[in-house]
C-alpha positions as CSV (number, residue, x, y, z in Angstrom):
1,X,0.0,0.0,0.0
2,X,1.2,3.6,-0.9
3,X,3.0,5.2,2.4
4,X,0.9,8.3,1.5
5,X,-2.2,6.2,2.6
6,X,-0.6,6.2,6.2
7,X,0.0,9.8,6.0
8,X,-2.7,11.7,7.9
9,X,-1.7,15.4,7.0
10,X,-1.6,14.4,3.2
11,X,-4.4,12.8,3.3
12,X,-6.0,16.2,5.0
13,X,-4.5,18.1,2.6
14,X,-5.9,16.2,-0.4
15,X,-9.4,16.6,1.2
16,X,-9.1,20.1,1.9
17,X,-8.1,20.7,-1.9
18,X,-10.8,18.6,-3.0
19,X,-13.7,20.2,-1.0
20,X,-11.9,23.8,-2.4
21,X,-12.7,22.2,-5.9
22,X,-16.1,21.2,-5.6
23,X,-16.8,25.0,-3.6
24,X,-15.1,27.1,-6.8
25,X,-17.0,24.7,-9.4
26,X,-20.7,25.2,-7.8
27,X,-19.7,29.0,-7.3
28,X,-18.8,29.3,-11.1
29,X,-21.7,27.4,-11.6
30,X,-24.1,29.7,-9.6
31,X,-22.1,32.9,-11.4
32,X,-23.7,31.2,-14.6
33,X,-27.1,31.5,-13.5
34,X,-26.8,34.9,-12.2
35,X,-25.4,35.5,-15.8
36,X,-28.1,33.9,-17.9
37,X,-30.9,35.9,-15.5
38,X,-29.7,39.1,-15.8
39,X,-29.1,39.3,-19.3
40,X,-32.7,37.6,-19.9
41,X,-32.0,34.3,-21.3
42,X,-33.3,32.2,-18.4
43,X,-35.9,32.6,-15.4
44,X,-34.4,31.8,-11.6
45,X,-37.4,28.8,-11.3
46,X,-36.1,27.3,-14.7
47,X,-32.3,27.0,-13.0
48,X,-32.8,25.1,-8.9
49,X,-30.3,22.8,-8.8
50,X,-26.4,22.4,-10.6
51,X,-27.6,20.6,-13.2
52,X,-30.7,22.2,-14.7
53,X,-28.4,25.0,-14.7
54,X,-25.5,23.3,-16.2
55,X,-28.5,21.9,-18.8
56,X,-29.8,25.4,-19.8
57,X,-26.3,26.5,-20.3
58,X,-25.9,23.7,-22.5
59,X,-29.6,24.7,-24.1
60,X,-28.6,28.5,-24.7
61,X,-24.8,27.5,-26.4
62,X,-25.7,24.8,-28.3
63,X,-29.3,24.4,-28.8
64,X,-29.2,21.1,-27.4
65,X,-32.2,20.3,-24.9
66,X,-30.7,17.5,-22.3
67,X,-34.0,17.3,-20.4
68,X,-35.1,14.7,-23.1
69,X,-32.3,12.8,-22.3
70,X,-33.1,12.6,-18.8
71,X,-37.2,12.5,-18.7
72,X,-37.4,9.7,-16.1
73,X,-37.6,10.7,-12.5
74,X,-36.2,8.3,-9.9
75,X,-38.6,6.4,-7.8
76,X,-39.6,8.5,-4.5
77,X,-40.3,6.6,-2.0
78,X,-41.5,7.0,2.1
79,X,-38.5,6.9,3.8
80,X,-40.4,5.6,6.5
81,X,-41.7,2.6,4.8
82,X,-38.1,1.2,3.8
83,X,-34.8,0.0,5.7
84,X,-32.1,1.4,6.4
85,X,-30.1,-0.5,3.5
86,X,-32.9,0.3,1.4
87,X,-32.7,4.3,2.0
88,X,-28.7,3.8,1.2
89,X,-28.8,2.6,-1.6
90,X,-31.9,4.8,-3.2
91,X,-29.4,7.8,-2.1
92,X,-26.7,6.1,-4.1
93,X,-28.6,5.5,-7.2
94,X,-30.0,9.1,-6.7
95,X,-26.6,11.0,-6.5
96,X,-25.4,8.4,-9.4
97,X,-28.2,10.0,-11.4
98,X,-27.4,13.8,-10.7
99,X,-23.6,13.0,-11.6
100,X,-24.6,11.2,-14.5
101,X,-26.5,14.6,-15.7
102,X,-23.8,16.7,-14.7
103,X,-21.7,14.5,-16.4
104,X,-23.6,14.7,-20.2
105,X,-23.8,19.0,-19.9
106,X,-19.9,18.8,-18.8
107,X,-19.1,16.7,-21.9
108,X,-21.8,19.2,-24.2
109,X,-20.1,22.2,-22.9
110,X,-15.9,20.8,-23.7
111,X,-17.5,19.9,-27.3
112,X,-18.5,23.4,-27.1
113,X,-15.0,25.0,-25.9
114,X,-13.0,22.7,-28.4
115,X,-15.3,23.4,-31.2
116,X,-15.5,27.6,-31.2
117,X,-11.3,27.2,-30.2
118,X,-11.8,28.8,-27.0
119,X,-9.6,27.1,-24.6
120,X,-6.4,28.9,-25.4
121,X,-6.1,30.5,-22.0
122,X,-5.8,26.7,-20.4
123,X,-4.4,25.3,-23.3
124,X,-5.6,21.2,-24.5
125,X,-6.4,19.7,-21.7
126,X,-8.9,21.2,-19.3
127,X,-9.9,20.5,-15.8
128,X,-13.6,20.6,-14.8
129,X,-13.3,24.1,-13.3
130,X,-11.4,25.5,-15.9
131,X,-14.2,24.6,-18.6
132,X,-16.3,25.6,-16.1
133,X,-14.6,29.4,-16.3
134,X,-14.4,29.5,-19.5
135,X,-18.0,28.2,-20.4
136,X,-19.0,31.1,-17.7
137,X,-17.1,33.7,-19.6
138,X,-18.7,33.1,-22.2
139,X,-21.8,33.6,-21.3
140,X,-20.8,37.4,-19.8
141,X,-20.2,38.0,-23.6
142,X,-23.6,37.0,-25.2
143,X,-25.5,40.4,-25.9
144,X,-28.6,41.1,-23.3
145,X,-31.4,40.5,-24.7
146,X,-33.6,42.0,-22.1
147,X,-33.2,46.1,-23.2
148,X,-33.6,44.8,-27.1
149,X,-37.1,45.9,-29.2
150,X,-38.7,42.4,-30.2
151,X,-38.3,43.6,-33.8
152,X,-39.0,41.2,-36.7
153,X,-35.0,41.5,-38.9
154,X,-37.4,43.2,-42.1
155,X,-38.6,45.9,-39.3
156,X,-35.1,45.8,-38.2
157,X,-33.8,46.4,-41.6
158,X,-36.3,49.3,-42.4
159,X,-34.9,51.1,-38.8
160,X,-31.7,51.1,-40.5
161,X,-32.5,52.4,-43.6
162,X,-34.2,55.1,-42.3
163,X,-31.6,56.6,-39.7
164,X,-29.0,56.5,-42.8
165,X,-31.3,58.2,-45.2
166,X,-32.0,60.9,-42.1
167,X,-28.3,62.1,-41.9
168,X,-29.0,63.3,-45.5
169,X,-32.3,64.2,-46.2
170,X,-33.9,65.3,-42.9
171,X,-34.7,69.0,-42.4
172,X,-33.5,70.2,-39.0
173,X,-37.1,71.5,-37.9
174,X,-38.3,68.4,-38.7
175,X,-40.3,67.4,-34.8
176,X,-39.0,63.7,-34.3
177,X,-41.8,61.5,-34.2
178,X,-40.9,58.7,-30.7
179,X,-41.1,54.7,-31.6
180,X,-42.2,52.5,-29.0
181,X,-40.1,49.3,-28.1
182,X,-41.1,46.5,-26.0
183,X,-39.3,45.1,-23.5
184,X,-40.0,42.1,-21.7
185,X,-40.4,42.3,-17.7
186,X,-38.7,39.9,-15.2
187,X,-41.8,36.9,-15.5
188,X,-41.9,37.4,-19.0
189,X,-45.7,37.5,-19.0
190,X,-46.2,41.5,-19.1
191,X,-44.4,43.9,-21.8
192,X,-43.7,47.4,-21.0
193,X,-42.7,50.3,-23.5
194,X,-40.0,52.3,-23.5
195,X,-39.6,55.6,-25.7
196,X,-37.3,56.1,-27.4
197,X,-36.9,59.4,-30.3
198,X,-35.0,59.6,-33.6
199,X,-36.4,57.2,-35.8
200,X,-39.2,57.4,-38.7
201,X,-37.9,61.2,-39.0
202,X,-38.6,61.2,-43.0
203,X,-41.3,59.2,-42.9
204,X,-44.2,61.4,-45.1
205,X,-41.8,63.8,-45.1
206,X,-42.1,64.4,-49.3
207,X,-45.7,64.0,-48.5
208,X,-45.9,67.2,-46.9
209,X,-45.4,70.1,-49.6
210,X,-44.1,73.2,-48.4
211,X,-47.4,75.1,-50.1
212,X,-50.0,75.2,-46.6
213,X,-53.0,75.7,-49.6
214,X,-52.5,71.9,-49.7
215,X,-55.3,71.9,-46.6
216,X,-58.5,72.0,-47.6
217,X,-59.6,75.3,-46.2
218,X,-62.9,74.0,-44.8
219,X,-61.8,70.7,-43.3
220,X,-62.7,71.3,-40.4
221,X,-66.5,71.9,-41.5
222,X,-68.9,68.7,-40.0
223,X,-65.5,67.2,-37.9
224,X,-64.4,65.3,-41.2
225,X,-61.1,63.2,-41.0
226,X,-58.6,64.3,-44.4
227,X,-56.4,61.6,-45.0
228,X,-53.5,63.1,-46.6
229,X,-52.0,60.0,-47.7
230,X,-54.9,59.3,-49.9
């Protein structure tokens, strides 16, 4: 047997550098979540435990939904009702199945790393909390998605359009018409508008001649709507 086996303060040590491990991976883990709430990807009851977070991490990189893979639930039974063996050996098969999940988004998220080329800092081979931190740094750079309109890309496109054409064409009196964007709230089930100004500037703007006769003098006569557009 290996004289380290004998050796009570290594075998402290190792355990003390192990439980250090295990604490830096969960808090790298948790620094994910935080990451995927505040920039609006995830909601905090989608992510309560490691690996439902692990698995929406997976989800938002890859597109990869490993919730299929593990649909079954283990058997719950009374505590009460079984023997002490019995409890044992249900915990065993229980912890067996969270590693096993943990496991699957680990190996999603190295094909992940190796594939974009982004473990150059660590260089080929990785250690769990190194993917971990780099996995988690990556998510800090995805854009927020939470203070962006909900704008089809053809409405998107049109936006565009318009605020080049406006450097050029748009007379300085011109009164800025505000656009409306929605934003989606922390539960996802209300939207709220923000304003915002400087868009749709030239819109109708050749519509309007500079000649005022263009009104019909007696519009206003029986509270009749002129469409100007025609």
């Amino acid at each position: 047997m290996h004289p380290a086996v004998y050796d009570m303060p290594y075998l402290i040590q190792k355990l003390q550098v192990e439980k250090k491990r295990v604490a830096d991976c969960k808090n790298v883990i948790e620094e994910m979540k935080s990451t995927l709430i505040s920039k609006g990807y995830r909601l905090p009851k989608q992510m309560t435990s490691q690996e439902l977070i692990l698995f929406e991490v997976v989800m938002v990189l890859k597109g990869v939904d490993l919730k299929l893979d593990f649909s079954k639930r283990v058997l719950r039974t009374t505590p009460e009702k079984m023997t002490r063996e019995e409890r044992q050996e249900l915990k065993k098969t229980r912890e067996q199945y969270r590693r096993n999940k943990i496991d699957a988004a680990c190996s999603h998220l190295e094909e992940f790393i190796i594939m974009n080329d982004l473990n150059g800092t660590f260089g080929s081979k990785l250690t769990r909390l190194q993917m971990l931190q780099l996995v988690r740094d990556r998510l800090k750079a995805l854009p927020d998605i939470t203070s962006e309109a909900l704008l089809s890309p053809s409405f998107k496109h049109s936006i565009a359009e318009i605020l080049a054409s406006r450097k050029n064409s748009t007379p300085s009196s011109f009164i800025d018409m505000p656009v409306y964007k929605p934003v989606e709230t922390e539960e996802l089930n209300n939207m709220k508008y923000e304003q915002y100004s400087q868009l749709f500037s030239t819109i109708f703007t050749t519509l309007i001649p500079r000649n005022q006769s263009f009104f019909v003098s007696h519009a206003s006569e029986g509270n009749e709507m002129i469409d100007i557009v025609g």
